[in-house]
Jmol script that loads the backbone (N, CA, C; Angstrom):
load data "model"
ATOM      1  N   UNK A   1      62.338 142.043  53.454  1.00  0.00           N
ATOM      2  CA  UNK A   1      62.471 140.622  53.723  1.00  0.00           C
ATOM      3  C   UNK A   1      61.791 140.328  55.058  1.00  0.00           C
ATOM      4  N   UNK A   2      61.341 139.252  54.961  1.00  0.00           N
ATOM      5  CA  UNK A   2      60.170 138.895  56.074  1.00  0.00           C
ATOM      6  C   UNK A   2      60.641 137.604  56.647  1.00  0.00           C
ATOM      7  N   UNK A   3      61.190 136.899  57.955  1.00  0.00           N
ATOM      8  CA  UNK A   3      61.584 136.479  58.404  1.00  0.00           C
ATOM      9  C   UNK A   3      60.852 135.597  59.844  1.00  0.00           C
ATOM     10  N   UNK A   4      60.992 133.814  59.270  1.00  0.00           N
ATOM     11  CA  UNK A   4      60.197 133.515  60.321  1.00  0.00           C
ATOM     12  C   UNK A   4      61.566 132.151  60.963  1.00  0.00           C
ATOM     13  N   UNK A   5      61.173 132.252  62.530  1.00  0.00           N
ATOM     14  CA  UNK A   5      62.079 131.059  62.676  1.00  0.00           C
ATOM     15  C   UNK A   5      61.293 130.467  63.698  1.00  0.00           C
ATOM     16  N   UNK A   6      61.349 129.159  64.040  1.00  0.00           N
ATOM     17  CA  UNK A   6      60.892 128.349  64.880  1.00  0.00           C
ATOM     18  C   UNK A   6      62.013 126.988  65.378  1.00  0.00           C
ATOM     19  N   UNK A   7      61.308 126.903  66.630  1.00  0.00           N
ATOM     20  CA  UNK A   7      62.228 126.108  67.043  1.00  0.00           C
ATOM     21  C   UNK A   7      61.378 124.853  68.024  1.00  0.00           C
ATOM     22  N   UNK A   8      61.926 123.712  67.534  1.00  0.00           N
ATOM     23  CA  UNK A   8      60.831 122.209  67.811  1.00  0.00           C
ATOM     24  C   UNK A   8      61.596 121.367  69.333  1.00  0.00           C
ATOM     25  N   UNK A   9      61.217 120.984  69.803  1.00  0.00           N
ATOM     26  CA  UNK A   9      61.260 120.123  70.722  1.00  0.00           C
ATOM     27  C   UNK A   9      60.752 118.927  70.769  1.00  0.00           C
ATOM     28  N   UNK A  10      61.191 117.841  70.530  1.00  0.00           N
ATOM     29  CA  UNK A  10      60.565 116.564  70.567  1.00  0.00           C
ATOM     30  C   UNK A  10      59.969 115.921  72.007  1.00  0.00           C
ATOM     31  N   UNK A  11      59.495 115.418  71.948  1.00  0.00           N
ATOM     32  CA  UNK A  11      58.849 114.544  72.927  1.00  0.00           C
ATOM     33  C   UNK A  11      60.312 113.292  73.549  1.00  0.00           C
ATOM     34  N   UNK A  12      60.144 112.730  74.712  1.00  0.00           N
ATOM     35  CA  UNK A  12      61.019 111.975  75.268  1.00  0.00           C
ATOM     36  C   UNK A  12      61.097 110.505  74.230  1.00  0.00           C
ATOM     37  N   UNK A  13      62.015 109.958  73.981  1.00  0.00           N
ATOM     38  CA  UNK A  13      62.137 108.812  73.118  1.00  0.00           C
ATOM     39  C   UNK A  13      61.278 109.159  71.626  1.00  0.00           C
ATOM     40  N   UNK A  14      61.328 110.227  71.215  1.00  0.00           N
ATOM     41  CA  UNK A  14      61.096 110.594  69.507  1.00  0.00           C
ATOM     42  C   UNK A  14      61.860 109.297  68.913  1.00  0.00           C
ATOM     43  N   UNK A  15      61.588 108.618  68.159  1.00  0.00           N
ATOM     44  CA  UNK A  15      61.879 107.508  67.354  1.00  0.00           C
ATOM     45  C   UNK A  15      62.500 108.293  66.642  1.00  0.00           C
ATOM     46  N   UNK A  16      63.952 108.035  66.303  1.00  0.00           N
ATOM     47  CA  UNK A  16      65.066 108.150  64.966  1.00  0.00           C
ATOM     48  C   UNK A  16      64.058 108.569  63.778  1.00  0.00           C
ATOM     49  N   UNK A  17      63.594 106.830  63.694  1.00  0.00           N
ATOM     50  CA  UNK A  17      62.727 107.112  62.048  1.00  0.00           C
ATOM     51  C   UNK A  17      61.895 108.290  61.979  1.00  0.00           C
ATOM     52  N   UNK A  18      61.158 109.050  62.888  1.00  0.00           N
ATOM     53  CA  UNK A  18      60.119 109.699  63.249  1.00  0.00           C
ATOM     54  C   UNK A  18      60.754 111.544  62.838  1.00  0.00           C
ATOM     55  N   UNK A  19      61.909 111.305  63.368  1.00  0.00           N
ATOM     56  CA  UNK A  19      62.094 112.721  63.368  1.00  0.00           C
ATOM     57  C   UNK A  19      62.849 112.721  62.217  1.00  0.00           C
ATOM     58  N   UNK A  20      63.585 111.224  61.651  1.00  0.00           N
ATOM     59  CA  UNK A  20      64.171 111.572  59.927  1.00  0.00           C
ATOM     60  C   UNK A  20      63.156 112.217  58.886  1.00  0.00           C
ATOM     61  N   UNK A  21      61.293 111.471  59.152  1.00  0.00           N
ATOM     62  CA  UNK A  21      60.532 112.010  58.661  1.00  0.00           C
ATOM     63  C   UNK A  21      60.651 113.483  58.777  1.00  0.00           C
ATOM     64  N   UNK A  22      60.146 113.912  59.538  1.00  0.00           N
ATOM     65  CA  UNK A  22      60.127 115.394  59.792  1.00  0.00           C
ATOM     66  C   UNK A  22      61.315 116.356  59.182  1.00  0.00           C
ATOM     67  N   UNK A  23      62.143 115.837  59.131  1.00  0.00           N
ATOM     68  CA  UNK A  23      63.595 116.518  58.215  1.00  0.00           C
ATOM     69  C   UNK A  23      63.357 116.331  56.515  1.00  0.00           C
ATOM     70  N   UNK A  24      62.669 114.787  56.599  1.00  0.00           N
ATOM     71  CA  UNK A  24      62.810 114.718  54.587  1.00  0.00           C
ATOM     72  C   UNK A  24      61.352 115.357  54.497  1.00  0.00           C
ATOM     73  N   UNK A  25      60.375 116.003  55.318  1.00  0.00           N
ATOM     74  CA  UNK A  25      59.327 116.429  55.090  1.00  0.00           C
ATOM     75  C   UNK A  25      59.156 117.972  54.269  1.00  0.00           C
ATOM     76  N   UNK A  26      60.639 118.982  55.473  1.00  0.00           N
ATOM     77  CA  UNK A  26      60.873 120.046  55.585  1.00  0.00           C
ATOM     78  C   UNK A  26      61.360 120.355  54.291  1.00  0.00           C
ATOM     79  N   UNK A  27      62.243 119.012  53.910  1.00  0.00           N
ATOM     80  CA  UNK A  27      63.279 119.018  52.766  1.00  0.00           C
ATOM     81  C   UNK A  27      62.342 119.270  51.414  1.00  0.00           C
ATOM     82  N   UNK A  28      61.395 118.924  51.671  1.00  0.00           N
ATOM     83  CA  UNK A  28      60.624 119.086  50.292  1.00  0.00           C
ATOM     84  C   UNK A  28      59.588 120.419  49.656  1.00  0.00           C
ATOM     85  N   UNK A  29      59.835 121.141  51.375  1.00  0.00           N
ATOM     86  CA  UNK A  29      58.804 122.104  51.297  1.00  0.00           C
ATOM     87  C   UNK A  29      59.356 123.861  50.691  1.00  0.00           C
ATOM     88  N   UNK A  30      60.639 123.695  49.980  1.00  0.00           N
ATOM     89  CA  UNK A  30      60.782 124.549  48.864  1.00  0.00           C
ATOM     90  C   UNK A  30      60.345 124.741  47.859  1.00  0.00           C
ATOM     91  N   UNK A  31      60.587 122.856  47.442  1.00  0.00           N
ATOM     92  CA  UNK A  31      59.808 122.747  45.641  1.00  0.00           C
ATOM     93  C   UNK A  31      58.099 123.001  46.351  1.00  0.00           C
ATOM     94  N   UNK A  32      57.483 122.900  46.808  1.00  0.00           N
ATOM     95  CA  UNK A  32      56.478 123.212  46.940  1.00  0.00           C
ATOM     96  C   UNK A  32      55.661 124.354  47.098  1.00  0.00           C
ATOM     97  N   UNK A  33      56.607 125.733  47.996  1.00  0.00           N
ATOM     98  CA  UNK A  33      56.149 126.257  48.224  1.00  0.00           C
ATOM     99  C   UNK A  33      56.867 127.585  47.279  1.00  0.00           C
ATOM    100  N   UNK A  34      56.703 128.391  46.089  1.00  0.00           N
ATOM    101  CA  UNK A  34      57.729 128.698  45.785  1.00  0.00           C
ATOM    102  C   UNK A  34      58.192 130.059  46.542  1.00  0.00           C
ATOM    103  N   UNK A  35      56.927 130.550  47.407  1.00  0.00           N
ATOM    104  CA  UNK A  35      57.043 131.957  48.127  1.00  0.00           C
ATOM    105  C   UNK A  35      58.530 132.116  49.177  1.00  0.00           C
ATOM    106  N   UNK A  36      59.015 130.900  49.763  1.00  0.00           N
ATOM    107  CA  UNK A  36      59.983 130.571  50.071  1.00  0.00           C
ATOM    108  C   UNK A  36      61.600 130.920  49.444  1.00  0.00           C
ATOM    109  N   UNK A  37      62.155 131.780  49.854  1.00  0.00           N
ATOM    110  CA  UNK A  37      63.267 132.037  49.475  1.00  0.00           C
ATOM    111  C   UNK A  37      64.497 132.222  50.173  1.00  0.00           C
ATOM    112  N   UNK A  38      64.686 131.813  50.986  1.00  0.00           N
ATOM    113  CA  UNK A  38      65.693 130.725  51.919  1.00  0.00           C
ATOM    114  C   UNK A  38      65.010 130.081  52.994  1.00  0.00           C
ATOM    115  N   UNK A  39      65.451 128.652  52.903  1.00  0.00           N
ATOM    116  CA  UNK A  39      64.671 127.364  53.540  1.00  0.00           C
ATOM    117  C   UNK A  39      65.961 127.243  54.379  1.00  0.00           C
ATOM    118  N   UNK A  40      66.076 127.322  55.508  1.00  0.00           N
ATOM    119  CA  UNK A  40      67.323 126.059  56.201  1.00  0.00           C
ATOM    120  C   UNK A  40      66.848 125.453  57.457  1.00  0.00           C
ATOM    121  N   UNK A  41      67.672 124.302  57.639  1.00  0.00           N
ATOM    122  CA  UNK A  41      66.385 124.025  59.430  1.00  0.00           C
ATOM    123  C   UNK A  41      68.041 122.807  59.662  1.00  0.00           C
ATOM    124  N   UNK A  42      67.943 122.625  60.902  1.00  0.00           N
ATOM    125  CA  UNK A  42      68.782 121.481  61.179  1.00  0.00           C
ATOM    126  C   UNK A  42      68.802 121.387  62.643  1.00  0.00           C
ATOM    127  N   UNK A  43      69.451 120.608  63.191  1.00  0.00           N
ATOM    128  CA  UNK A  43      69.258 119.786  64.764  1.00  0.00           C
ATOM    129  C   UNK A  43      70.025 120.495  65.198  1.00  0.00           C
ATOM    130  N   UNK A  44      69.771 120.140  67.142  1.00  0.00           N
ATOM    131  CA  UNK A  44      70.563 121.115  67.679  1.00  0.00           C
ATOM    132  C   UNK A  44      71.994 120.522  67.758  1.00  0.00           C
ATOM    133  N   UNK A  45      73.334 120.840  68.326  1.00  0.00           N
ATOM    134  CA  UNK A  45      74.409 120.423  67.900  1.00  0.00           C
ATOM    135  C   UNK A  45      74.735 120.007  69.215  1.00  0.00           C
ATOM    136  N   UNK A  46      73.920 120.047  70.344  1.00  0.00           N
ATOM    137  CA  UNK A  46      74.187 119.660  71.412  1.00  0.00           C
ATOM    138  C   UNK A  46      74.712 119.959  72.606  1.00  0.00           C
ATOM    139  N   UNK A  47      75.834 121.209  72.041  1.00  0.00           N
ATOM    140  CA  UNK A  47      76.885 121.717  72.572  1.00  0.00           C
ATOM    141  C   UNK A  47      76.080 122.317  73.940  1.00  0.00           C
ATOM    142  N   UNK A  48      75.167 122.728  74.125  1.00  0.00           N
ATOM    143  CA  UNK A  48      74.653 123.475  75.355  1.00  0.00           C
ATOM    144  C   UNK A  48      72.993 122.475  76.157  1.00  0.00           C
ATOM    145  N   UNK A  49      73.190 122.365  77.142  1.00  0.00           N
ATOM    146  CA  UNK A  49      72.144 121.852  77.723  1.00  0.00           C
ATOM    147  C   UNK A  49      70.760 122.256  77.677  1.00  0.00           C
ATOM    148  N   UNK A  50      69.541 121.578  77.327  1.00  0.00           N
ATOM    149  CA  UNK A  50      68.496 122.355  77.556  1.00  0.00           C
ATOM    150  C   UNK A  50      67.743 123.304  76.249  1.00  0.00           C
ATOM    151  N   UNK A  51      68.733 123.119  75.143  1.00  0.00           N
ATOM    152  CA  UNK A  51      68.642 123.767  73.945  1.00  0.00           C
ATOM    153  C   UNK A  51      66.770 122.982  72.774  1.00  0.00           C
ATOM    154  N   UNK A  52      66.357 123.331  72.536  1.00  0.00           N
ATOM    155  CA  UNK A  52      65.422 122.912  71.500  1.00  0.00           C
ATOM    156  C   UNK A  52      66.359 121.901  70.512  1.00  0.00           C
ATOM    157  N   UNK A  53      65.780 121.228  70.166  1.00  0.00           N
ATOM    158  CA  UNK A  53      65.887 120.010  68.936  1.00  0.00           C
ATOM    159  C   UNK A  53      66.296 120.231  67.810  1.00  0.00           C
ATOM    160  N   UNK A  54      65.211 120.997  67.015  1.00  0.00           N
ATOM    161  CA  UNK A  54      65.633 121.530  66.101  1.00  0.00           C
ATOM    162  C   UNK A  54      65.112 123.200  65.467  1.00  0.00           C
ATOM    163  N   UNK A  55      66.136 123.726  65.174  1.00  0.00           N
ATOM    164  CA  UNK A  55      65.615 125.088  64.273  1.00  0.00           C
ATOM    165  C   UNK A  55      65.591 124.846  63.051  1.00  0.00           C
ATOM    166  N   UNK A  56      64.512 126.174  62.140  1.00  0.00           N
ATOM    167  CA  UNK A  56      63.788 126.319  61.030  1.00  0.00           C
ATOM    168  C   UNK A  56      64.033 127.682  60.936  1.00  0.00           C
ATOM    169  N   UNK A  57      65.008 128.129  59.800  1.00  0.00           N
ATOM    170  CA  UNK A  57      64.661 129.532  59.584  1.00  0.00           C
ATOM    171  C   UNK A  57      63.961 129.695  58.072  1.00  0.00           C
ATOM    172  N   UNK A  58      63.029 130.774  57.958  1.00  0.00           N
ATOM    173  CA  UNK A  58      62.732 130.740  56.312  1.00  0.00           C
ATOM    174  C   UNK A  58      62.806 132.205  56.651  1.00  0.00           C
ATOM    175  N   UNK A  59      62.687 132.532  54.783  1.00  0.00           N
ATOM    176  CA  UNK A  59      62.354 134.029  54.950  1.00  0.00           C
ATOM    177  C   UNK A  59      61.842 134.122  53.225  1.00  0.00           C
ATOM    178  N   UNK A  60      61.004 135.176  53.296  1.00  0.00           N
ATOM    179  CA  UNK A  60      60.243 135.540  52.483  1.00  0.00           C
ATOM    180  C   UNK A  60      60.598 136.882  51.958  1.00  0.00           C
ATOM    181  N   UNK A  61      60.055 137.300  51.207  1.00  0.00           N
ATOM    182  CA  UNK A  61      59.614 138.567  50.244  1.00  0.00           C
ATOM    183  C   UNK A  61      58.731 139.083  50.971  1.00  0.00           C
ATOM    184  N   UNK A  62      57.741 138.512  51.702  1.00  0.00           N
ATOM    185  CA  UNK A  62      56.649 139.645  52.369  1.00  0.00           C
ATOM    186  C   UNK A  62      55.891 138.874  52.919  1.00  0.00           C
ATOM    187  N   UNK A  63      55.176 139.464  54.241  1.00  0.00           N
ATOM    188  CA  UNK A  63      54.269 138.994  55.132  1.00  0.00           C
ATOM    189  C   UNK A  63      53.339 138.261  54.635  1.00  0.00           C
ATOM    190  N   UNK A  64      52.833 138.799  53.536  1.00  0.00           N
ATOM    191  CA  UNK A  64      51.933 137.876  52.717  1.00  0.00           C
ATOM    192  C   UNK A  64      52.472 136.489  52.071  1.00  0.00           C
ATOM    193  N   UNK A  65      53.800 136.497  51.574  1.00  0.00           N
ATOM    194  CA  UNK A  65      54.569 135.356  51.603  1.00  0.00           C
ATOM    195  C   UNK A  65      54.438 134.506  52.235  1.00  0.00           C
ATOM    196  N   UNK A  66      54.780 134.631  53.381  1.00  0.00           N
ATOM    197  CA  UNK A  66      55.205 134.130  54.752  1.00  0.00           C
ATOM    198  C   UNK A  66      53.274 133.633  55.140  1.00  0.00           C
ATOM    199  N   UNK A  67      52.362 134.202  55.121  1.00  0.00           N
ATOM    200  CA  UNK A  67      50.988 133.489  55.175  1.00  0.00           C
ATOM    201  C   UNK A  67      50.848 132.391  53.966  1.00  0.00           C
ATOM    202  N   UNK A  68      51.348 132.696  52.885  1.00  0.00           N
ATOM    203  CA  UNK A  68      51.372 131.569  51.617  1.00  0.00           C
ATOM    204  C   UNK A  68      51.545 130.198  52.266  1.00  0.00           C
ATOM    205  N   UNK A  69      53.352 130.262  53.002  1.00  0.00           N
ATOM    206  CA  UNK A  69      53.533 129.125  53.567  1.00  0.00           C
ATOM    207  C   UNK A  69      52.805 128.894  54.686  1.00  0.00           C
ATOM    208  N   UNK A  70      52.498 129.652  55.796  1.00  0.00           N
ATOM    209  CA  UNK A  70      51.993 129.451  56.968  1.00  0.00           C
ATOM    210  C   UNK A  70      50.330 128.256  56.778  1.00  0.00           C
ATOM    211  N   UNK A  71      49.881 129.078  55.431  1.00  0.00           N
ATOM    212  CA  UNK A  71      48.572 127.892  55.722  1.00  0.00           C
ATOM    213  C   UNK A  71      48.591 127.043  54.735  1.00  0.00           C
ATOM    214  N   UNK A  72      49.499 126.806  53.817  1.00  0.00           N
ATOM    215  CA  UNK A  72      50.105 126.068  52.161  1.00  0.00           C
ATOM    216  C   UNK A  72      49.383 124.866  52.856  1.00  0.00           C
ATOM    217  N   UNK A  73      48.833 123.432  51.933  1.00  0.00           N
ATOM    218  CA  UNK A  73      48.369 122.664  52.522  1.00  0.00           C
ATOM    219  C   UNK A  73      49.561 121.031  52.553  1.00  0.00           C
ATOM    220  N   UNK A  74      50.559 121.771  51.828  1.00  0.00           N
ATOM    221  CA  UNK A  74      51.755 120.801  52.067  1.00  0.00           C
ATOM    222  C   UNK A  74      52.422 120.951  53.665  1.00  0.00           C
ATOM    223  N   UNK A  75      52.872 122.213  54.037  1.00  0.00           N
ATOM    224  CA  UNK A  75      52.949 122.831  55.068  1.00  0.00           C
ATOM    225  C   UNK A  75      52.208 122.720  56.495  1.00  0.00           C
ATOM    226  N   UNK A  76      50.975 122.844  56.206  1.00  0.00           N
ATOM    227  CA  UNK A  76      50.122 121.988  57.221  1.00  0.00           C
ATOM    228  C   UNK A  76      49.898 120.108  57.172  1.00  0.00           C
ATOM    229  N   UNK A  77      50.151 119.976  56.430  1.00  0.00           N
ATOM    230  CA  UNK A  77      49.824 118.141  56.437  1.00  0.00           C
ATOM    231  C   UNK A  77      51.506 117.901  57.298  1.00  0.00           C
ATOM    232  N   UNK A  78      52.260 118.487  57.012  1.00  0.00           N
ATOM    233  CA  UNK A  78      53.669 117.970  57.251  1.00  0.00           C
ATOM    234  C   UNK A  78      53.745 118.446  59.240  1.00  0.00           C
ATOM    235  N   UNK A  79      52.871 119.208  59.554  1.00  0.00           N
ATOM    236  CA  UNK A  79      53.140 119.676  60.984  1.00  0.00           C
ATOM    237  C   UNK A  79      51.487 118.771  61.422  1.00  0.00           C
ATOM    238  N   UNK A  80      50.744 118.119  60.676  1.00  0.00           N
ATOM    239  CA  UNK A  80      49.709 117.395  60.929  1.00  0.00           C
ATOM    240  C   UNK A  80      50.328 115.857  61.636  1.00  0.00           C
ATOM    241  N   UNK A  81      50.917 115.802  60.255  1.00  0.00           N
ATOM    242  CA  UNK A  81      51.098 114.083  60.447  1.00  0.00           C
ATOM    243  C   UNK A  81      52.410 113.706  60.410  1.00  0.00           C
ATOM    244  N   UNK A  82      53.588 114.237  60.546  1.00  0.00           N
ATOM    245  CA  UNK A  82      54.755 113.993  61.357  1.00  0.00           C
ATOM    246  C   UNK A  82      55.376 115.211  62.258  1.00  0.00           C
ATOM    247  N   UNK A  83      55.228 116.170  63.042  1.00  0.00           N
ATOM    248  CA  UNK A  83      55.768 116.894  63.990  1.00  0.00           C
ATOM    249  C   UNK A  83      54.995 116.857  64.739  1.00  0.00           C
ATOM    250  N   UNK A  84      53.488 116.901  65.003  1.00  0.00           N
ATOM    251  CA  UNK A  84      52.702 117.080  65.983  1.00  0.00           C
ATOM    252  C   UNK A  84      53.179 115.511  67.049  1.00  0.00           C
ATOM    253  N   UNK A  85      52.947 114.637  66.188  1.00  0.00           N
ATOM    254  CA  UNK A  85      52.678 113.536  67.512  1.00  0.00           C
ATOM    255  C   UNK A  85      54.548 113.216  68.184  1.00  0.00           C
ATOM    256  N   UNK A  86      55.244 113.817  67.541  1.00  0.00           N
ATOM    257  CA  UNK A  86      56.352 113.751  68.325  1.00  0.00           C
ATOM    258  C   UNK A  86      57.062 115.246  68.897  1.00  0.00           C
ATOM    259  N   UNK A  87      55.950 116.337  69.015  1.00  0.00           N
ATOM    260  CA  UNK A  87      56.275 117.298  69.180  1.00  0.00           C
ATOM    261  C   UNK A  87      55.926 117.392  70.774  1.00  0.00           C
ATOM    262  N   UNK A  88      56.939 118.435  71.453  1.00  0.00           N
ATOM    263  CA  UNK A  88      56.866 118.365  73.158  1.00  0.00           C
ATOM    264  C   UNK A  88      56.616 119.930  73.328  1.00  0.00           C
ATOM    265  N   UNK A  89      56.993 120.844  72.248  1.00  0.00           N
ATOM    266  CA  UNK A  89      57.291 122.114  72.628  1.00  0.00           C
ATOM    267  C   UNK A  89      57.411 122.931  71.568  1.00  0.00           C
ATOM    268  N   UNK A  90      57.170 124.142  71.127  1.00  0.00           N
ATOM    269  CA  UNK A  90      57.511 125.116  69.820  1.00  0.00           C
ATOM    270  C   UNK A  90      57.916 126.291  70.613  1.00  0.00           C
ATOM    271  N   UNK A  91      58.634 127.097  70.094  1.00  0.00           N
ATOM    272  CA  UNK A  91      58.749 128.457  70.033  1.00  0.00           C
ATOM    273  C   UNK A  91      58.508 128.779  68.579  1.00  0.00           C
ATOM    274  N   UNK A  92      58.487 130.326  68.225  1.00  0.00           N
ATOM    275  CA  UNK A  92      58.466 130.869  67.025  1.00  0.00           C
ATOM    276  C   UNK A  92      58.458 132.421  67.402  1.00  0.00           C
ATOM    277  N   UNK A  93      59.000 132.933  65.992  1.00  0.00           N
ATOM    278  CA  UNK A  93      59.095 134.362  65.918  1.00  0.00           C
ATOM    279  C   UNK A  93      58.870 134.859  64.712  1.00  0.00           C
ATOM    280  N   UNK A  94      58.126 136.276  64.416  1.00  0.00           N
ATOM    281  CA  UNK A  94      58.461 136.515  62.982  1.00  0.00           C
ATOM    282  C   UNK A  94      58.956 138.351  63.063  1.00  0.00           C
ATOM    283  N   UNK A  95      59.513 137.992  61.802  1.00  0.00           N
ATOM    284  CA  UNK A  95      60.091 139.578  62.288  1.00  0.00           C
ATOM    285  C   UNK A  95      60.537 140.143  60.510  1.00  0.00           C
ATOM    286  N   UNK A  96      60.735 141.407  60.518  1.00  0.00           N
ATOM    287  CA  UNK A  96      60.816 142.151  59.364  1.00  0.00           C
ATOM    288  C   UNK A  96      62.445 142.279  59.605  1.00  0.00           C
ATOM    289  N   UNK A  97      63.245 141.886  58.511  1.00  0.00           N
ATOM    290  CA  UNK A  97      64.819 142.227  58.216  1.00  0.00           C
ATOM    291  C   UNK A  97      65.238 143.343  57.474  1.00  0.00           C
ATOM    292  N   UNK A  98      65.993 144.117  58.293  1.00  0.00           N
ATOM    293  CA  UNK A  98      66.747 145.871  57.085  1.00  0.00           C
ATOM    294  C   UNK A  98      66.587 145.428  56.114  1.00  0.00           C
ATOM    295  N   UNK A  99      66.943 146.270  55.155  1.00  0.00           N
ATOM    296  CA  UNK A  99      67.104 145.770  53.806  1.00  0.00           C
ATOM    297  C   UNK A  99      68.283 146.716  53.511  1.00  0.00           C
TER     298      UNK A  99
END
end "model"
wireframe off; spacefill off
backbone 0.3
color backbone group
């Protein structure tokens, strides 16, 4: 199992509507992508100061998976034309899980 997570930071005054996009964007990118085999992502909960916005975990079957989605062209239009212009910051990681 092949394992990627990222974590978004919005820009100062991200518009509500702006970042709902970006959530019903994510939301769709299962049926799309089928290499995907656990999708979850959600906001931060607040509880700690200074924390990123929101996390994204997926995980795959295999590295090659995980490139399926990385350059999928649903996948890129969705970090084109709603995360980039309200994006302030990314982290990311990818990593191989025991089995």
């Amino acid at each position: 199992m092949f394992r990627h997570v990222v974590l978004l930071r919005w820009v100062d005054g991200a518009a509500p509507e702006a970042v709902d996009a970006v959530l019903e964007g994510l939301a769709g990118l299962p049926a799309a992508i089928p290499e995907l085999r656990s999708y979850v992502f959600g906001p931060d909960a607040g509880v700690n100061e200074g924390n990123f916005d929101l996390a994204i975990v997926a995980d795959f079957g295999s590295v090659e998976d995980y490139l399926v989605y990385r350059d999928h062209p649903a996948h890129q239009a969705l970090i084109a034309e709603r995360i980039a212009p309200i994006l302030a910051g990314r982290a990311a990681v990818q990593c191989e899980l025991p089995r």
